[in-house]
C-alpha positions in Angstrom: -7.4 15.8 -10.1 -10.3 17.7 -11.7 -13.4 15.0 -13.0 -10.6 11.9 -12.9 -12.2 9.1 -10.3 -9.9 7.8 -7.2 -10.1 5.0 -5.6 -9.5 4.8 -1.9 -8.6 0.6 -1.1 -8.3 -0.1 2.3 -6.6 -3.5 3.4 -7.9 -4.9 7.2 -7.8 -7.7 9.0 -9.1 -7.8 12.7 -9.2 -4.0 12.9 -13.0 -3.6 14.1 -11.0 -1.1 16.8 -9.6 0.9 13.7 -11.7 0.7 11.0 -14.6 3.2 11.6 -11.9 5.9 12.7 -9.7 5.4 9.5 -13.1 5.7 7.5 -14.1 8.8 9.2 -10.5 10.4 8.9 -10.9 9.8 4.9 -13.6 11.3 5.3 -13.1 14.2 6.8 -9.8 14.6 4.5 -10.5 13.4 1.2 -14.4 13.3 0.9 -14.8 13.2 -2.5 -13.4 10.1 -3.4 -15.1 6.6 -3.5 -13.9 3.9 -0.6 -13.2 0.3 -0.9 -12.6 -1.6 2.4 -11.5 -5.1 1.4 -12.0 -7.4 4.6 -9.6 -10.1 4.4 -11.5 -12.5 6.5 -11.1 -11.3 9.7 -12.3 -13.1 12.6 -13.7 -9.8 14.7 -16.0 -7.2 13.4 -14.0 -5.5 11.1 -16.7 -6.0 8.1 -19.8 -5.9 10.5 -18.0 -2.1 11.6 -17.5 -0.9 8.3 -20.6 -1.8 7.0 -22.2 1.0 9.7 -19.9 3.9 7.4 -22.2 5.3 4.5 -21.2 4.9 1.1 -18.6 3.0 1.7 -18.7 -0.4 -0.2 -17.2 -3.9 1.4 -15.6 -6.8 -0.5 -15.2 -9.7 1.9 -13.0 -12.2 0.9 -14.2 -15.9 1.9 -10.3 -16.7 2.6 -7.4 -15.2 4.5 -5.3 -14.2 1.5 -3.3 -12.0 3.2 -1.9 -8.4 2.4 -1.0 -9.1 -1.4 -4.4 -11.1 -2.1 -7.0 -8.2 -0.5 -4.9 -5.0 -2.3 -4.7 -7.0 -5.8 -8.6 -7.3 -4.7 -8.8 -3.2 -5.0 -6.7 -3.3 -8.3 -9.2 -6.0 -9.3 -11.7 -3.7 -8.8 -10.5 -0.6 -9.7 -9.5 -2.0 -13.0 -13.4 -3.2 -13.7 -14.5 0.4 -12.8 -12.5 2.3 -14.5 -11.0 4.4 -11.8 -8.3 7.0 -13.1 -6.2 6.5 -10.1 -5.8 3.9 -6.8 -4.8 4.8 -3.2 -3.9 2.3 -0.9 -4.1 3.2 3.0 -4.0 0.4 5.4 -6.6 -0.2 8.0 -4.7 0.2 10.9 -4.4 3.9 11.4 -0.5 4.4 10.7 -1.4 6.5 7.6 -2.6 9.7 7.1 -5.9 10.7 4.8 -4.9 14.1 4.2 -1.2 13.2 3.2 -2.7 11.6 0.3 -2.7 15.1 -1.0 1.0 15.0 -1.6 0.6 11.8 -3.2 -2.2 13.2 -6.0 0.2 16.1 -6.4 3.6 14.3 -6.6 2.0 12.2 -9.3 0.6 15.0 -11.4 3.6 16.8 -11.3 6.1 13.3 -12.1 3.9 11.8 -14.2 4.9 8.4 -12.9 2.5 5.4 -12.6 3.3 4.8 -8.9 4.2 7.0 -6.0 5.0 5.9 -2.6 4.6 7.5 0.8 7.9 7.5 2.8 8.8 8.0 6.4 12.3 8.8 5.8 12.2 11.4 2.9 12.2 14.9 3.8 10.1 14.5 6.8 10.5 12.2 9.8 7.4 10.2 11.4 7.2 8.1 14.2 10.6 5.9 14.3 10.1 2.4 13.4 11.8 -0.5 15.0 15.7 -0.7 13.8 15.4 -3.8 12.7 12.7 -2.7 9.8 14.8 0.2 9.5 18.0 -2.2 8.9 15.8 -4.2 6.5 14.5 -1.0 4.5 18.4 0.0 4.4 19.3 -3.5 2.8 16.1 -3.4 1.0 17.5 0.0 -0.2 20.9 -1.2 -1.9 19.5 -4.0 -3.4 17.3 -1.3 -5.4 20.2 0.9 -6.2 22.1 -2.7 -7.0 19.5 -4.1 -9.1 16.8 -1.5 -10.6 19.2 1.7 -10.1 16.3 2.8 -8.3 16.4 5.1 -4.8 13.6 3.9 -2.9 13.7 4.9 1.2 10.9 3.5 2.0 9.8 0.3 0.0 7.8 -1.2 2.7 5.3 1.6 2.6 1.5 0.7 2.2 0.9 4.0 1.5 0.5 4.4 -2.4 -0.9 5.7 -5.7 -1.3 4.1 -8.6 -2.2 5.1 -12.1 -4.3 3.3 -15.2 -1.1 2.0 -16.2 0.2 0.3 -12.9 -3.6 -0.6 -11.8 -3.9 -2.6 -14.9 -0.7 -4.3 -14.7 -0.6 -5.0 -10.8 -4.2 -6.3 -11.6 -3.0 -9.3 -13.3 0.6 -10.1 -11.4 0.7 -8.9 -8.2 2.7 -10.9 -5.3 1.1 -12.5 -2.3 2.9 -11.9 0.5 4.9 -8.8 1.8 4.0 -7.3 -1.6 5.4 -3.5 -1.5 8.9 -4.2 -2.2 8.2 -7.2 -4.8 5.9 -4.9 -6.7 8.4 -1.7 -7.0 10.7 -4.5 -9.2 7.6 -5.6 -11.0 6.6 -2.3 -11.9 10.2 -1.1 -13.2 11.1 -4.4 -15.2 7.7 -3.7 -17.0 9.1 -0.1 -17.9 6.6 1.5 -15.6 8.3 4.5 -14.0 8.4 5.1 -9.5 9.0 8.2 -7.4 8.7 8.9 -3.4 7.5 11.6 -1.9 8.1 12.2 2.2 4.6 12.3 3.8 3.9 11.9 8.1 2.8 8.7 9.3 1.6 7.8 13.4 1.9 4.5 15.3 -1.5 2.1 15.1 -3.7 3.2 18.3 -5.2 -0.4 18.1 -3.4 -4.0 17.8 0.4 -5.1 16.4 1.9 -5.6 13.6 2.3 -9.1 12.2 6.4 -8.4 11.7 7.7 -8.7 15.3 11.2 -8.2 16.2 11.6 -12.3 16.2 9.7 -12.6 12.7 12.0 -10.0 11.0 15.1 -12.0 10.1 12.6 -14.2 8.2 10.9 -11.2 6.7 14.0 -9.9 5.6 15.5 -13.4 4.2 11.7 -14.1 2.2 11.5 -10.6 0.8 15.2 -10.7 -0.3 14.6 -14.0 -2.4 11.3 -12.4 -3.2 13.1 -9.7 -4.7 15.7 -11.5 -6.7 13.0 -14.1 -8.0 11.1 -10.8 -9.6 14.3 -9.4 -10.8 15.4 -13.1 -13.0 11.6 -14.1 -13.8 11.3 -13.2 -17.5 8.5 -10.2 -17.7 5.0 -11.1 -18.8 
């Protein structure tokens, strides 16, 4: 990305067992650009732990504002510091520093404003539970359905972002269970998506807040979520 300044945002709540190790592996991959660890109130020593990593600057946020509030945080911030582009890698561990490679490159050769990480296109990661994968296939139609968009994986965290999408997701971006909300926001304000298949790993550390008895809720909230975007008149 030659002189252009990245942004690497980092989402975590209660991970003081993760965060250090996700730091150091972004290190170790990708040490050239700048790290954002937005600590979303966590009750353990997730900010106290990150604060040990050098050059690495914490935001934490006074409230619990969960996934959508801490990454619109980053764009917050990326926005007022002029970054060229945003990378979003949760602070759990499931995602891979030096994957973000294929991000940079899959954006520089599209030339789209977003490009997500998926587990299910061309290469095959760790197998999530089947019913996410049920609810990623439904979240899937509804794409082709509404946006005539393919999107595999629309519940990846694992992102880029451009000026153009940084500035827009900024201002609007939705609160909870955000990734597949913001692929419609994105492509009713003519903002253009791809995918590009990247490895991901189960967390080492912790669960995730969707259990197998949460996701016909998940699924039902994000589905309204979805159509909501899809009829609200653009801003």
């Amino acid at each position: 990305m030659g002189e252009e300044k990245v942004l690497i945002v980092v989402p975590a709540f209660n991970e003081q067992h993760n965060i250090l190790k996700v730091i150091g592996d972004i290190r170790g991959s990708i040490p050239d650009f700048d790290i954002l660890v937005i600590n979303d109130c966590s009750l353990d020593k997730t900010s106290a732990n990150a604060r040990k990593a050098d050059g690495v600057k914490v935001v934490d946020l006074p409230y619990n504002l969960g996934i959508g509030g801490a990454v619109q945080t980053g764009f917050k911030y990326a926005y007022a510091n002029d970054y060229d582009y945003m990378v979003q890698i949760d602070g759990d561990g499931q995602h891979i520093p030096k994957e973000v490679d294929k991000l940079l490159d899959a954006m520089s050769r599209s030339g789209c404003d977003m490009v997500i990480g998926s587990r299910f296109l061309d290469i095959q990661s760790y197998r999530t539970t089947w019913t996410r994968r049920l609810g990623i296939k439904v979240f899937y139609l509804l794409f082709r359905l509404l946006i005539q968009t393919k999107v595999t994986d629309s519940t990846s965290g694992f992102r880029i972002y451009n000026k153009k999408s940084i500035e827009l997701l900024c201002r609007h971006y939705p609160d909870d269970y955000p990734e597949p909300d913001a692929i419609i926001l994105l492509k009713k304000h003519g903002l253009t998506i791809s995918e590009v298949g990247v490895e991901m790993r189960e967390r080492e550390h912790g669960s995730s807040s969707i259990t197998p008895i949460k996701s016909p809720y998940y699924m039902v909230k994000v589905i309204l979520s979805i159509f909501f975007s899809y009829t609200r008149t653009r801003w």
